[in-house]
Backbone bond lengths (Angstrom), bond angles and torsions (degrees), N, CA, C in turn:
res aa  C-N    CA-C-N  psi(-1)  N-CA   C-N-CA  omega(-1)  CA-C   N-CA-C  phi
1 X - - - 1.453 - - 1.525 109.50 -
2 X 1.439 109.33 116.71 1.183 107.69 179.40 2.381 114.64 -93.52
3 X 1.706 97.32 155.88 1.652 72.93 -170.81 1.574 99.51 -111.37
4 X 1.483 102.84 10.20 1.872 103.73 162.81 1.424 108.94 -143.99
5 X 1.548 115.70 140.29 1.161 134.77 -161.52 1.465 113.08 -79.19
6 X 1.887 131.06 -6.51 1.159 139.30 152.87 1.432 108.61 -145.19
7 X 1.298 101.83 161.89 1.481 113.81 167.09 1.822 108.21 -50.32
8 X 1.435 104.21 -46.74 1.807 90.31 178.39 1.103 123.34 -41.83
9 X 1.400 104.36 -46.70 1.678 123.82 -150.61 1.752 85.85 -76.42
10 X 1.218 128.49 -50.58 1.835 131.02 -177.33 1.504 105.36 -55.70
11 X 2.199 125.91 -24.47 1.210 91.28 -172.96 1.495 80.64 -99.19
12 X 0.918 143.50 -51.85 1.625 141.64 178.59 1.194 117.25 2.16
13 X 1.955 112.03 -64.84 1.332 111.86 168.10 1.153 123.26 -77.06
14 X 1.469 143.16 -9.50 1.193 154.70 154.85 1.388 109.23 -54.01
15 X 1.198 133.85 -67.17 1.588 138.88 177.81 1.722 99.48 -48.00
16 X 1.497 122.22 -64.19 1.804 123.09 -172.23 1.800 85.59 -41.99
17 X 1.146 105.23 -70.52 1.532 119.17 -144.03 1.531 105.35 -48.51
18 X 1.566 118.42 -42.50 0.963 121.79 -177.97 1.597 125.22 -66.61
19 X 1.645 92.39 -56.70 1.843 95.46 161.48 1.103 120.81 -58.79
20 X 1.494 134.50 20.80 1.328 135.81 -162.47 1.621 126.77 19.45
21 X 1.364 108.04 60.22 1.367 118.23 -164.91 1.449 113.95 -109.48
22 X 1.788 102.36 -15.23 1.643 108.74 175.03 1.460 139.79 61.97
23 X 1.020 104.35 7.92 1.963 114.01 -155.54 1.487 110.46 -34.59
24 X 1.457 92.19 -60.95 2.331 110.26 165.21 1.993 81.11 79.59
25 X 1.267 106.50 37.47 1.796 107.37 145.01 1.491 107.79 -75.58
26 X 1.088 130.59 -37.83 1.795 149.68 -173.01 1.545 120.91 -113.22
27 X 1.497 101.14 69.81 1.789 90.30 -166.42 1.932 88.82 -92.15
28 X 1.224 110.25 149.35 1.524 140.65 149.36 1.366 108.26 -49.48
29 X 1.184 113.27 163.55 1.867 128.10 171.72 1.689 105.82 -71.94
30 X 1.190 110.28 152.46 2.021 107.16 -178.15 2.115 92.62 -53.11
31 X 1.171 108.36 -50.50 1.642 108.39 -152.57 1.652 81.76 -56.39
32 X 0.833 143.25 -38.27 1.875 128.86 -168.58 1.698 131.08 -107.50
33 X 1.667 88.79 12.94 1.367 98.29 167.20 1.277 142.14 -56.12
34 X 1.042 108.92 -1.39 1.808 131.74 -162.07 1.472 105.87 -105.29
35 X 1.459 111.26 2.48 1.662 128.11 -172.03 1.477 81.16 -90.51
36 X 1.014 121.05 -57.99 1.945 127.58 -161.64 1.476 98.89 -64.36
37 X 0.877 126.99 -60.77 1.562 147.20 -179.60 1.983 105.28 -41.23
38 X 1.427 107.13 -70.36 1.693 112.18 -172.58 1.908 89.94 -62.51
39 X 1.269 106.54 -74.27 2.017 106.19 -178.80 1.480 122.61 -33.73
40 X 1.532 113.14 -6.27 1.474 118.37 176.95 1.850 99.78 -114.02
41 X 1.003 111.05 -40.52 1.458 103.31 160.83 1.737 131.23 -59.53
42 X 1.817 106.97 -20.69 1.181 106.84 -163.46 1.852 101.31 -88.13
43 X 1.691 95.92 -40.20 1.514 109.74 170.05 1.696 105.04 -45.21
44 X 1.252 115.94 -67.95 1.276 118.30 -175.84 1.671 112.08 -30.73
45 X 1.519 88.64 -66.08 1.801 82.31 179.05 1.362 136.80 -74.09
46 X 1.563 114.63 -10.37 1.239 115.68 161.34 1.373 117.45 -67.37
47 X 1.355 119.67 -37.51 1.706 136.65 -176.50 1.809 93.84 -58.03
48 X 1.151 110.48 -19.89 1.850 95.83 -172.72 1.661 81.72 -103.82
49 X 1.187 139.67 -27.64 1.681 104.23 -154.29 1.568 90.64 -89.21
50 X 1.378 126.19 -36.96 1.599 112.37 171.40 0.910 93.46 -22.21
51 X 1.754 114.29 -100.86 1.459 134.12 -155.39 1.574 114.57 -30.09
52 X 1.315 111.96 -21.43 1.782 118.80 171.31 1.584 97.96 -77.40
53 X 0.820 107.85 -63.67 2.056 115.59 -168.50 1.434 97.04 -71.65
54 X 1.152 140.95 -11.92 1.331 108.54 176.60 1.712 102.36 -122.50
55 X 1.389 110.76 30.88 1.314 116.48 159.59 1.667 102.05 -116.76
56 X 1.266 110.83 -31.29 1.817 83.24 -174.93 2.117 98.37 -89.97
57 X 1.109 95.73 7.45 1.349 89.98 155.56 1.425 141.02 -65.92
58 X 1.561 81.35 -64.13 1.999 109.25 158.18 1.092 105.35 -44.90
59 X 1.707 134.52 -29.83 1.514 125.24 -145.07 1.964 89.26 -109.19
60 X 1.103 114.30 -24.94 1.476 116.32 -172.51 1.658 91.22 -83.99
61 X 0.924 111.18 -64.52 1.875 116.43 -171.45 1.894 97.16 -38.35
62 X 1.259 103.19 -72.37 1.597 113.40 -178.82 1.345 103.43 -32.82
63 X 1.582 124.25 -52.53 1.404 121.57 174.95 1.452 141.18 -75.58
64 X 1.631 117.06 -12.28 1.404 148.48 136.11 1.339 111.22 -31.96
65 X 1.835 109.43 -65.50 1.478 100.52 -175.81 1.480 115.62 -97.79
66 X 1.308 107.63 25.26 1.947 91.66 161.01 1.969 91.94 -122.86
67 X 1.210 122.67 28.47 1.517 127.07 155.93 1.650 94.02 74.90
68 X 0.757 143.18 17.72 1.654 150.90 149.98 1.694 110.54 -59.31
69 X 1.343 117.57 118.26 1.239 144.51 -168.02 1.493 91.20 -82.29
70 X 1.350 130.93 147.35 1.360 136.84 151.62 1.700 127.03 -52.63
């Protein structure tokens, strides 16, 4: 039993779900709703650890080029 009728339609709701953007053009069956739910939590938390890693990045580079040791 499949719970999307193409691969588009599986990354489609995968991409909303993840950016936590929700649209619900493509809802799932009740028993597999919890797929939308964890993939919007996981986006969420990846969206903060970038923003961690690519600031102490910025913050190491910035400190590279004025010759400042870690």
């Amino acid at each position: 039993m499949s719970v999307f009728s193409t691969l588009e339609e599986a990354v489609y709701y995968s991409l909303v779900a993840y950016t936590t953007l929700g649209i619900g053009d493509v809802v799932v069956p009740q028993h597999q709703r919890l797929l939308g739910g964890m993939t919007g939590a996981n986006g969420f938390f990846m969206f903060g650890l970038m923003t961690a890693m690519l600031t102490d990045i910025f913050r190491h580079v910035g400190r590279m080029q004025r010759g400042l040791k870690d």
